[in-house]
C-alpha positions, 0 to 999 in steps of 0.5 A: 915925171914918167920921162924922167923915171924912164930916163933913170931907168936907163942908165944901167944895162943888166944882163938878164935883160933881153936887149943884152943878149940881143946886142951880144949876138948882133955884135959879136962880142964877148960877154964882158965887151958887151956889158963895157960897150951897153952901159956906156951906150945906156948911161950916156943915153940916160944922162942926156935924155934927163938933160933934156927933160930938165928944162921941160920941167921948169916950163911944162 
């Protein structure tokens, strides 16, 4: 149940997180670019982390 919360957790990026700004400053991107660029990286990590997580369930 905690891997799939977590999982969920991720799929949207906000940009008071500090993980946010971070990225930016890394990358170099504008503030729009940035929020494009994390929330795809996020939601497509969210999607298939809870891929996985589903037939963990059915076993575990």
């Amino acid at each position: 149940m905690a891997l799939a919360a977590g999982a969920g957790s991720l799929f949207a990026v906000h940009v008071t997180s500090n993980t946010f700004w971070l990225l930016q400053s890394l990358m170099g991107q504008t503030t729009r670019g940035t929020l494009k660029t994390c929330s795809v990286g996020v939601s497509v990590a969210s999607v298939v982390a809870i891929l996985l997580i589903l037939p963990m369930s059915l076993v575990l």
